[in-house]
DRENLO-802179 format. One line per 4 residues: number of its first residue (from 1); for each residue y, x, z of N, C-alpha, C. Coordinates in pm, 1 decimal. Each point is the difference from the previous one (the first is absolute). Example, Ala and Ser with C-alpha at 12.3 -4.5 7.8 and 13.67 -1.06 7.14 Angstrom:
<vexlums>
1 = -569.0/1319.0/780.0/119.0/-89.0/0.0/120.0/90.0/0.0  105.0/-35.0/-72.0/119.0/82.0/6.0/109.0/-77.0/73.0
</vexlums>
This chain:
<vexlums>
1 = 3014.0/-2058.5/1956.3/-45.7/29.1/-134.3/57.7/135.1/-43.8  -95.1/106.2/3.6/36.3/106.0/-98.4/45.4/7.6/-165.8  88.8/0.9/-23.1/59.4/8.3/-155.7/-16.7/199.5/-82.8  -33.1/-20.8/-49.3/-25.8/92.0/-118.9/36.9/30.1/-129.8
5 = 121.1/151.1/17.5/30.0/0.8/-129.0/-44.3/127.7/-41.2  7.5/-28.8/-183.5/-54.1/58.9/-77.1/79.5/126.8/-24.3  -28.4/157.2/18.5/6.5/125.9/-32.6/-31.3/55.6/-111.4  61.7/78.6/-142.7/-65.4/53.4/-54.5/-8.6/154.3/38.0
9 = -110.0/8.4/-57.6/-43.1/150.0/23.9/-33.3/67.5/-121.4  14.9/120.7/-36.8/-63.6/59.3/-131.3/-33.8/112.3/9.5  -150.1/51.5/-46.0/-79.5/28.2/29.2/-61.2/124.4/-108.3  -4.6/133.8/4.0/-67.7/57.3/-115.8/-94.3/70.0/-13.7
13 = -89.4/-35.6/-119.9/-114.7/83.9/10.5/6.3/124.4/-42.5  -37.4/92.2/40.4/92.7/134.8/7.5/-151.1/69.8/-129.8  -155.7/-74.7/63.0/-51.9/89.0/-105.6/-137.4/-116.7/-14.1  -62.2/4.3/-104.6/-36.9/-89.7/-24.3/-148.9/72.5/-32.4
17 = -81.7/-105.6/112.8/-165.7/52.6/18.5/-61.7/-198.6/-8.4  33.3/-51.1/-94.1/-63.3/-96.4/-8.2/-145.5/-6.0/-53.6  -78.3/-90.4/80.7/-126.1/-3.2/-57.0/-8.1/-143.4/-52.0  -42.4/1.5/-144.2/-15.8/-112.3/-26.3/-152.4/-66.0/48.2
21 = -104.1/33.6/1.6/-137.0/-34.9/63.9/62.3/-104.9/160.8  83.8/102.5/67.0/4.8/-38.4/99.9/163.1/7.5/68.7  102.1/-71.7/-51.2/149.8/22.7/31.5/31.0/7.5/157.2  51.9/76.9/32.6/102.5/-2.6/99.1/98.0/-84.2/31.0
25 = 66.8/49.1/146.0/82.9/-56.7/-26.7/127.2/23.6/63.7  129.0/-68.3/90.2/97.5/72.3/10.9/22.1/-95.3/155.6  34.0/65.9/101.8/-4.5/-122.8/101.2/141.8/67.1/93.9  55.4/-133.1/35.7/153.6/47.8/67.9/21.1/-88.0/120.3
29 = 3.5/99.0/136.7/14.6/-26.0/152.6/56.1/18.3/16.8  89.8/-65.5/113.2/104.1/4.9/107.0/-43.1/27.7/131.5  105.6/42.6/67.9/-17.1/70.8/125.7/160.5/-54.3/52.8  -26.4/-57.9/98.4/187.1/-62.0/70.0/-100.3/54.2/143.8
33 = 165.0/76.4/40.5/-37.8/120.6/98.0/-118.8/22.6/122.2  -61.0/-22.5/22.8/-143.7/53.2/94.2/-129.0/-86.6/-44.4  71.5/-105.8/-111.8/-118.9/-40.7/22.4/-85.7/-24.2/-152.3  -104.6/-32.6/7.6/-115.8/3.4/-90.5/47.5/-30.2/-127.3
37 = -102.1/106.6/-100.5/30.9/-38.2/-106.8/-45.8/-152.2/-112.8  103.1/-12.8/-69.3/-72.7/-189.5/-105.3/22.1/41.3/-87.3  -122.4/-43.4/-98.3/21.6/25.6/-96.6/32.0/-97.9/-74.9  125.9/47.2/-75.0/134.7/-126.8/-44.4/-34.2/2.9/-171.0
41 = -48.8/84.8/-63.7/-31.4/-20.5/-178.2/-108.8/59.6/-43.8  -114.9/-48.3/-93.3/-91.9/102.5/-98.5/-5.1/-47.4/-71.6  6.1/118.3/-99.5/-8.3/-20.0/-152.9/-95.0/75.8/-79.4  -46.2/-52.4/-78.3/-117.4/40.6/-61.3/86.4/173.2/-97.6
45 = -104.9/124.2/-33.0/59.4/94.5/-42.3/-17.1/-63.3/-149.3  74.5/88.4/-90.3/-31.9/-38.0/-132.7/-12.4/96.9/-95.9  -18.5/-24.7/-115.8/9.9/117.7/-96.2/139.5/33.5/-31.2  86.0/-0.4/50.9/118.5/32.5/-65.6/38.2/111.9/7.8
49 = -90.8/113.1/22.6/90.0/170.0/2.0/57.8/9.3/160.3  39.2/104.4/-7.4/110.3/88.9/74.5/139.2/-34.9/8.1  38.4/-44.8/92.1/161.4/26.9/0.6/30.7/-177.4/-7.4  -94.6/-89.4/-34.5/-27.1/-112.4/17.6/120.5/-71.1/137.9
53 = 112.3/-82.0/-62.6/64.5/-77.9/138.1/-103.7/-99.5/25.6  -24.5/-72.4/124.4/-41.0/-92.9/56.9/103.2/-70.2/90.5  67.1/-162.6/-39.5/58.0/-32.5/67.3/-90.6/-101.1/110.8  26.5/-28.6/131.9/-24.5/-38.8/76.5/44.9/-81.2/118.8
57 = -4.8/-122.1/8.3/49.6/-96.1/80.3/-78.3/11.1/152.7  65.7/40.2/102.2/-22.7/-3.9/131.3/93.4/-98.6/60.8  -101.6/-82.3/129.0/63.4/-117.8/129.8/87.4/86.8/110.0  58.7/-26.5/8.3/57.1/49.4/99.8/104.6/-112.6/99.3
61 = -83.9/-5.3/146.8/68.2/-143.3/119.5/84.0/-3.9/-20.0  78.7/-98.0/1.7/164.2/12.4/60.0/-16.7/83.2/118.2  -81.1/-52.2/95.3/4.0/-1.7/114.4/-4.3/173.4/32.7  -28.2/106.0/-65.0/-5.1/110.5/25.2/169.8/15.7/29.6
65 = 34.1/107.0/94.2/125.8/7.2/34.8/65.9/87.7/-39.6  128.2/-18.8/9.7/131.2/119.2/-77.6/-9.2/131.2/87.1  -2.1/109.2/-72.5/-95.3/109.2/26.8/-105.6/47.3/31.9  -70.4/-94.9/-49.0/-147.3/100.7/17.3/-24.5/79.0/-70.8
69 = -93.8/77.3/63.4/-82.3/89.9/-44.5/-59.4/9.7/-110.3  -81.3/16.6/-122.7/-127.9/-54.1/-16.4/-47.3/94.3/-101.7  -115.7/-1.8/-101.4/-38.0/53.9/-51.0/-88.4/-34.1/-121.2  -19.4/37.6/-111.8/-60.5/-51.9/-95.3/-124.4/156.6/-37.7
73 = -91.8/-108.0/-28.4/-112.5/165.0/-89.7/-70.4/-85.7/-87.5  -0.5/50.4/-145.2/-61.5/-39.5/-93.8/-127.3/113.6/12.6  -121.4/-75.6/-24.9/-110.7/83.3/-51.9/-38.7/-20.2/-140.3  -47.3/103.8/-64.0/-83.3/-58.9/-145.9/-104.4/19.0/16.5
77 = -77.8/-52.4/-4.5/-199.6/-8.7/20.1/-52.7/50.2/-139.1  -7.2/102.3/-18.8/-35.1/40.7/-166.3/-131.9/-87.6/-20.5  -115.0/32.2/60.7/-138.6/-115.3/-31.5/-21.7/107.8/-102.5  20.4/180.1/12.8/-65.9/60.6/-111.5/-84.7/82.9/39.6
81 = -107.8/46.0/-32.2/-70.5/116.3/44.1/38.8/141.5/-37.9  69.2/-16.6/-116.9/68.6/159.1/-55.3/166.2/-13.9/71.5  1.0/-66.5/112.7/172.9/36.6/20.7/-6.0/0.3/170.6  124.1/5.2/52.6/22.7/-13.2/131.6/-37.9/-112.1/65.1
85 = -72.2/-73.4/61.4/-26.5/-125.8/58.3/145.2/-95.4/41.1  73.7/65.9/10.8/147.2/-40.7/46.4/135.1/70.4/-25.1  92.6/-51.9/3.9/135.1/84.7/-33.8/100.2/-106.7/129.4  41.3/60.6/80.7/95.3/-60.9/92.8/195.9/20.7/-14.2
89 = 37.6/-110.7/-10.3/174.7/46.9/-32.4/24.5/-95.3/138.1  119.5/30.5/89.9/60.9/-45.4/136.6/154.5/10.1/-41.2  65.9/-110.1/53.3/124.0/-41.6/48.1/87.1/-40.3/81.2  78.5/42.9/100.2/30.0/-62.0/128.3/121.8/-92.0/-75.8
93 = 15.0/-87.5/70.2/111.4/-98.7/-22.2/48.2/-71.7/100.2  131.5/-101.6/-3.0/14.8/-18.0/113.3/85.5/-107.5/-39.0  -64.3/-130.8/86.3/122.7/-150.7/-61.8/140.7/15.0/9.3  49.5/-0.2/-22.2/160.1/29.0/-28.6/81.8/-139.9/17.2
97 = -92.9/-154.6/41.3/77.2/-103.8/46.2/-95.8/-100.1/80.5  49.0/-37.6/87.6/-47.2/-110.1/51.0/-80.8/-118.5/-146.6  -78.6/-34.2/-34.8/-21.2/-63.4/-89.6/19.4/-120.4/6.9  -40.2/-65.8/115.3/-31.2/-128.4/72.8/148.8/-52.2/34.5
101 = 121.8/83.5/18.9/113.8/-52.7/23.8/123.6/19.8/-61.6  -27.0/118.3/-86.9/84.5/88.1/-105.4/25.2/-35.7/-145.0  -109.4/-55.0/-51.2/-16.8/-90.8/-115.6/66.6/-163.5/13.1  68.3/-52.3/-135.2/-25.1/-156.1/38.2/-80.4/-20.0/-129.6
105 = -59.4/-95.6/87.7/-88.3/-69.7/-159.3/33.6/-122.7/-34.7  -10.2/19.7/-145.5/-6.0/-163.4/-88.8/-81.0/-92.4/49.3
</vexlums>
């Protein structure tokens, strides 16, 4: 049995091309080292401006191991015709514990 704990992540909208007709939205992948990307959160865009935090709960295995690799990329899907079709932000990161044996749980 794979166990799964919860990550926060936070997230900002740096500029704000919301369409209300047709919203966007905000989508956040992982990458653990060579292999394929999952997509681990989406969230709908909103009207809230620029500069907007978005907090965000990502799974992450136990079973992934103490030092890996890995990588995160948020996209924002504007869904506008007057803006960029996309805005891409990337993060390398890297587990910092065994999860599966490093933790005790309640």
């Amino acid at each position: 049995m794979c166990i799964v704990l919860d990550v926060q992540l936070q997230i900002m909208k740096n500029a704000d091309h919301y369409n209300p007709t047709s919203p966007g939205n905000f989508q956040v992948f992982g990458f653990l080292a060579d292999r394929f990307s999952h997509l681990l959160a989406q969230l709908p865009d909103t009207p809230s401006g620029a500069l907007t935090l978005y907090n965000v709960t990502l799974p992450v295995p136990t079973t992934a191991p103490a030092g890996a690799l890995a990588g995160l990329q948020v996209i924002y899907n504007t869904n506008n015709p007057k803006a960029p079709a996309a805005f891409f932000a990337c993060a390398d990161v890297q587990i910092a514990a065994n999860l599966d044996t490093d933790f005790v749980r309640n």
